[in-house]
C-alpha positions in Angstrom: -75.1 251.2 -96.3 -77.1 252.7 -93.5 -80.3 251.6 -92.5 -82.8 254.4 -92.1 -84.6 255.3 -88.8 -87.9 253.9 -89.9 -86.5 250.8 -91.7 -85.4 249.7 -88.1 -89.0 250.6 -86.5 -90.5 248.8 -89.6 -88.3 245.9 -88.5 -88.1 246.1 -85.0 -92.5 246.2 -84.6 -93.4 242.8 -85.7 -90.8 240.8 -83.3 -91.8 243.0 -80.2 -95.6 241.8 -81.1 -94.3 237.9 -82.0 -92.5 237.8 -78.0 -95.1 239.0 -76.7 -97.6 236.2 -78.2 -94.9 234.2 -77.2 -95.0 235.0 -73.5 -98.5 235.2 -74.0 -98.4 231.4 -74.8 -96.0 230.6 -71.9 -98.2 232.7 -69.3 -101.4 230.7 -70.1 -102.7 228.2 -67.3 -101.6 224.9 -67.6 -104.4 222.4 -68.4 -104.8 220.0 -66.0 -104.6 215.8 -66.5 -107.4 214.1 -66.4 -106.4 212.4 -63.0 -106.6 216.0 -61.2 -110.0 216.8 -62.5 -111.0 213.5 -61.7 -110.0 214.5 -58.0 -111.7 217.9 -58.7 -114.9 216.0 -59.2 -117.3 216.1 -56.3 -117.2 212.3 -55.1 -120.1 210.2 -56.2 -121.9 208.7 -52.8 -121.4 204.8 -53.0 -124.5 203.1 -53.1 -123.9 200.4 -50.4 -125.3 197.1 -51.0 -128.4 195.5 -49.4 -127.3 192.3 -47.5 -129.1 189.3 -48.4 -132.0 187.9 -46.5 -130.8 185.9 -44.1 -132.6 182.2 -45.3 -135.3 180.9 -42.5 -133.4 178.0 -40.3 -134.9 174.6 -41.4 -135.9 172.6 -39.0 -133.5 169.5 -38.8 -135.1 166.4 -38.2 -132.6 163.6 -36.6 -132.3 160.8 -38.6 -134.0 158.2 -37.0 -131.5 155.9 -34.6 -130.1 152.5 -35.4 -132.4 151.2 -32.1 -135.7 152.6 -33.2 -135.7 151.5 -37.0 -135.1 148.1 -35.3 -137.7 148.5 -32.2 -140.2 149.5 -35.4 -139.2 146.3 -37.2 -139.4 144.0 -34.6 -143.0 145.1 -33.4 -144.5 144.8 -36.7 -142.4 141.4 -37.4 -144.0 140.0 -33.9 -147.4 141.2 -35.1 -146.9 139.4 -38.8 -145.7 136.2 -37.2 -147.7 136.2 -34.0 -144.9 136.0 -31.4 -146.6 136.7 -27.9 -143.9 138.0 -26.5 -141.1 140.6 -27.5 -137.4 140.2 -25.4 -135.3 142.7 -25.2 -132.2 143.0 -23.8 -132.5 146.8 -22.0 -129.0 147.6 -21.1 -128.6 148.5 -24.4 -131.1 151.1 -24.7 -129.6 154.2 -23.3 -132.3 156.9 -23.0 -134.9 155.6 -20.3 -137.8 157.8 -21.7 -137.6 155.8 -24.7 -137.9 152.4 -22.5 -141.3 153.8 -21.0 -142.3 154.5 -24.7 -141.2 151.0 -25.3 -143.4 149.4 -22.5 -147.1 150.9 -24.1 -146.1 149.2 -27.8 -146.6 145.9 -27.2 -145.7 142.8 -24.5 -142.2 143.4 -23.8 -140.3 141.4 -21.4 -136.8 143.1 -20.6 -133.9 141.6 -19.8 -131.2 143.3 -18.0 -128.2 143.5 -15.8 -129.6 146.6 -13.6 -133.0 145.4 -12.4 -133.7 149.3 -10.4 -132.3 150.9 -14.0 -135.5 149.3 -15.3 -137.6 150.2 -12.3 -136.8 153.8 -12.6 -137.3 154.1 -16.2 -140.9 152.2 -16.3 -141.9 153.6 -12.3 -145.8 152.7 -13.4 -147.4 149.8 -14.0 -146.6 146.0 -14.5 -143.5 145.5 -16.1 -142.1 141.7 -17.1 -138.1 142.0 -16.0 -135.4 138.7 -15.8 -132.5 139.6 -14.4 -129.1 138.9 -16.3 -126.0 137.8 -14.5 -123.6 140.6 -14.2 -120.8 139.4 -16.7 -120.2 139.3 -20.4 -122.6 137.4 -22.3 -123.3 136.3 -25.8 -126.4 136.9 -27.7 -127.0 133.2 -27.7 -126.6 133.0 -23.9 -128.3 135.7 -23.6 -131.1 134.0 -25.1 -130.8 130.8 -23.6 -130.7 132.1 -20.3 -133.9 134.2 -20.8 -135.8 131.4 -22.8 -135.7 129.3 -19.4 -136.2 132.0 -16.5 -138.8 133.0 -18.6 -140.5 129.4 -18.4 -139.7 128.9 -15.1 -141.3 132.7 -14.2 -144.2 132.0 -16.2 -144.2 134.9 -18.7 -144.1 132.4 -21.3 -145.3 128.8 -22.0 -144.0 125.6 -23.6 -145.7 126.4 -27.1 -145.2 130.4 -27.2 -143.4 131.8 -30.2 -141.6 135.1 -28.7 -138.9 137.8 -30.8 -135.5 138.0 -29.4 -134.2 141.4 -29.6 -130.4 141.4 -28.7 -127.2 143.1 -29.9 -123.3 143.5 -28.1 -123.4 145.7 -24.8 -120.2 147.4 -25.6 -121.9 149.1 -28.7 -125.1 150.3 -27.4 -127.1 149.5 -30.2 -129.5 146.6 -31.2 -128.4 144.5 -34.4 -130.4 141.4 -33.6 -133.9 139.8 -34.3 -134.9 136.4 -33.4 -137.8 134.3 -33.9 -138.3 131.8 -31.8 -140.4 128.6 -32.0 -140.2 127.5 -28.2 -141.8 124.3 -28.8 -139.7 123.2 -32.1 -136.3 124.8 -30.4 -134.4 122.3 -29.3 -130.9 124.0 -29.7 -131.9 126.3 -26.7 -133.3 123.8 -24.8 -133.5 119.6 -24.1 -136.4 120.2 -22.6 -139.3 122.8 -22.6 -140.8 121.2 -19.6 -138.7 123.8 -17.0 -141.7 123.5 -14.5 -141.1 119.8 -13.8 -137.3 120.3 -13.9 -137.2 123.3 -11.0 -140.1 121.3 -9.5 -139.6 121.8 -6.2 -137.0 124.4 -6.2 -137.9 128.4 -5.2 -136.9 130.4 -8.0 -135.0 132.9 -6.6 -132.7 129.8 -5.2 -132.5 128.0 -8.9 -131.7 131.6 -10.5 -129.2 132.4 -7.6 -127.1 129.6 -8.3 -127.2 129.7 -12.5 -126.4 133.4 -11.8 -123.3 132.2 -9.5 -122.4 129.9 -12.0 -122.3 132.0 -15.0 -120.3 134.5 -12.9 -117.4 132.3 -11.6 -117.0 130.8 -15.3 -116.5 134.7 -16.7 -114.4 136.0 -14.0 -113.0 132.8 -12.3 -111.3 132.9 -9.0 -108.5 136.1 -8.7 -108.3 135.8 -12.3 -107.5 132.0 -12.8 -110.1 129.9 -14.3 -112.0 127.1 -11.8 -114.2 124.2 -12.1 -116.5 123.4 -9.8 -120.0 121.3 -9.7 -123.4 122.9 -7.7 -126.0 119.9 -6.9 -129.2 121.4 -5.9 -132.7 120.0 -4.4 -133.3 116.3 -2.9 -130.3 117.3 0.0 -131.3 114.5 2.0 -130.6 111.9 -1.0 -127.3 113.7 -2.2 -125.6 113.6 1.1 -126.3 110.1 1.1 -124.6 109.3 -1.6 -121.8 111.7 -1.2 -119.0 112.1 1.3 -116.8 114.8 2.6 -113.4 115.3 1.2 -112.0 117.9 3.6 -113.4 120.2 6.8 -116.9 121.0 5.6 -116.1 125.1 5.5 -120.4 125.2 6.1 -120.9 123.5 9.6 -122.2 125.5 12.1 -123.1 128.6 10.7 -126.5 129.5 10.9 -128.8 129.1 7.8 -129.7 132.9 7.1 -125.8 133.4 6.7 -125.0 130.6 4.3 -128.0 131.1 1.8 -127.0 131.2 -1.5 -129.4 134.0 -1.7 -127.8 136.3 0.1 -125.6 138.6 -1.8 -122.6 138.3 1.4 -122.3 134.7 0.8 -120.8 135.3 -3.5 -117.1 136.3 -2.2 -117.0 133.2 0.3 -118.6 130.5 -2.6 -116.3 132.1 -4.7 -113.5 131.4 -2.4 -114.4 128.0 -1.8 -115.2 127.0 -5.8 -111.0 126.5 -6.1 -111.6 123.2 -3.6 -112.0 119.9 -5.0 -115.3 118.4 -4.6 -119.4 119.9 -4.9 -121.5 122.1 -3.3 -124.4 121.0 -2.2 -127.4 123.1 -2.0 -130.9 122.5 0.0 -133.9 123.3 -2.4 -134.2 126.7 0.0 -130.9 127.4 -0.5 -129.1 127.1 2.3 -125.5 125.7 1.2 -125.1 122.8 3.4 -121.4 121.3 2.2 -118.2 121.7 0.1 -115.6 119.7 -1.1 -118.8 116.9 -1.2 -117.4 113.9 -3.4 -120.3 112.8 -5.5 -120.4 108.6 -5.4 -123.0 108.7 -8.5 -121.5 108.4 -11.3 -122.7 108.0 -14.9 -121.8 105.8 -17.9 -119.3 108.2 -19.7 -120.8 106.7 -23.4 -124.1 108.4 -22.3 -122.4 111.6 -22.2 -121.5 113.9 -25.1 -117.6 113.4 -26.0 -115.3 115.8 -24.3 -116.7 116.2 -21.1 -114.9 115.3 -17.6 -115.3 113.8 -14.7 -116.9 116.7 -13.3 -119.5 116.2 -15.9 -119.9 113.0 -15.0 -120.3 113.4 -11.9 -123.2 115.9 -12.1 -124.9 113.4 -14.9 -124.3 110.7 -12.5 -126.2 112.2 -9.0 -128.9 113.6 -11.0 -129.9 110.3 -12.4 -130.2 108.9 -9.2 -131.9 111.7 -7.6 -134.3 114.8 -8.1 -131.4 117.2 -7.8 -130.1 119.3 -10.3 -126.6 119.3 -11.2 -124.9 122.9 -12.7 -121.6 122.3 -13.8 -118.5 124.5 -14.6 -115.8 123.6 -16.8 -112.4 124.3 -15.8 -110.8 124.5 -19.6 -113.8 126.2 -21.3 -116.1 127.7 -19.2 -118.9 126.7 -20.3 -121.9 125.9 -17.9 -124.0 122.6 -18.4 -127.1 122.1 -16.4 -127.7 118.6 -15.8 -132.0 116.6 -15.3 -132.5 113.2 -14.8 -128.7 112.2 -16.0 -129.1 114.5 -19.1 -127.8 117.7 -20.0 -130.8 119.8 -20.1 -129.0 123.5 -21.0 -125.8 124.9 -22.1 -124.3 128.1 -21.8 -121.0 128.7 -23.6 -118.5 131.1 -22.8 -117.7 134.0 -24.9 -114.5 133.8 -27.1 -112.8 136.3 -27.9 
């Protein structure tokens, strides 16, 4: 059967009005993700951050040295026990504005190696220096050394009490303190009474030839190790009872030339030192022989055990005579200073 004309209009209205809500529907915008209107979004301005304060430098203080704390220590200690003098060894002390600092603290005698180091450091006013062989020394012969050129100069006296201050060169720092009773030490010394013992004797010549000793038993001759015996003072007695062994290498030179003082005559006594026999010295200090066999001798049992003819030798002339006898040791290197037949100082070698 036939549909009518208005049945199909009836029919065909309502699905022309549902397409066109349908393209209605598929023609509307589509909404956007939340990401795009993010990026839609007007930017927000970034706040930046204030940078912190920068915190005020502290001052840094230096922690106080290893060679003040003790400087500080040994002052107060030389107050406390009454020590009149203070030693100390300056070749340690590396800053020389602190050594003129030094000087104004107390009585300081320095001790050194470099006597102009000193000079140049402490350019004003009266300054107490003994002058150290050049060579390695011990703290002990370090202090022996200055305990008797420091009686013989006069800075100190038989009954003093002085403070060692010491420590090892290499290191440059002090790690010592000494307290020392002069007239109740009898380790450093057989006798306190120097000025009878260098009676006679000019300083310089005495310190000259302890100074030559102590060298040639460090360093020896080209290397090798030497023994050799220096008989000082009295001359005219010595050569008396001596005699030559060889050609005295001394004749005929004039005196200025063959003073022991005199810094051109070290290479040619260290040259000489390998021969057999002593050196004898005039109490001025003109070298007057070598190769000198010594006739004097002492009684062996008088001496301590292990020492040589050498020793005895040097015991023996000084027993006899006024002279003073320094001896070197061949096998040890140690340096014994011989009085009146006894051994008055000695000075050992450093191990190592």
């Amino acid at each position: 059967m036939a549909e009518s004309t208005s049945d199909k209009e009836k029919t065909a209205q309502p699905e022309a009005e549902s397409k066109k809500k349908v393209e209605a529907v598929v023609s509307l915008p589509k909404a956007k993700d939340a990401s795009e209107t993010k990026k839609m979004a007007p930017a927000a301005k970034k706040k930046t951050p204030k940078a912190p304060a920068e915190p005020k430098p502290k001052k840094i203080v230096p922690p106080p040295s290893i060679n003040n704390i003790i400087l500080n220590s040994a002052i107060k200690i030389a107050k406390d026990v009454g020590a009149k003098s203070i030693f100390l060894f300056a070749d340690i002390v590396e800053d020389l504005k602190q050594l003129e600092d030094i000087s104004k603290k107390g009585n300081f005698v320095f001790l050194t190696k470099n006597i102009e180091m000193i000079k140049q450091a402490i350019p004003t006013g009266e300054i107490k220096i003994i002058e150290l062989p050049s060579v390695d020394l011990t703290r002990t012969a370090i202090t022996k050394l200055s305990v008797m050129k420091g009686l013989y100069s006069g800075f100190i006296e038989a009954n003093d009490k002085i403070l060692f201050l010491t420590g090892a060169e290499g290191l440059k720092y002090l790690d010592s303190i000494l307290v020392l009773d002069i007239g109740k030490e009898s380790q450093m010394l057989s006798s306190v009474n120097v000025g009878s013992i260098v009676e006679g004797l000019k300083p310089e010549v005495f310190e000259a030839v302890l100074n030559m000793a102590i060298e040639l038993s460090r360093q020896g001759r080209e290397g090798k190790s030497v023994g050799t015996v220096f008989v000082v003072g009295d001359d005219k007695k010595v050569m008396q009872l001596s005699r030559q062994m060889i050609f005295n290498p001394f004749m005929g030179y004039p005196e200025k030339e063959r003073n022991i003082v005199n810094p051109d005559l070290r290479d040619t006594i260290k040259e000489f030192s390998a021969l057999d026999g002593a050196f004898v010295i005039s109490s001025d200090g003109v070298v007057l022989a070598a190769g000198r066999h010594l006739n004097a001798a002492a009684e062996k049992e008088s001496l301590p055990m292990g020492l040589g003819s050498r020793h005895v030798a040097g015991a023996g002339i000084t027993a006899v005579t006024d002279a003073i006898a320094f001896v070197l040791s061949e096998s040890t290197g140690d340096v014994r200073i011989f009085k009146g037949g006894k051994v008055f100082m000695e000075i050992e070698k450093e191990t190592k």
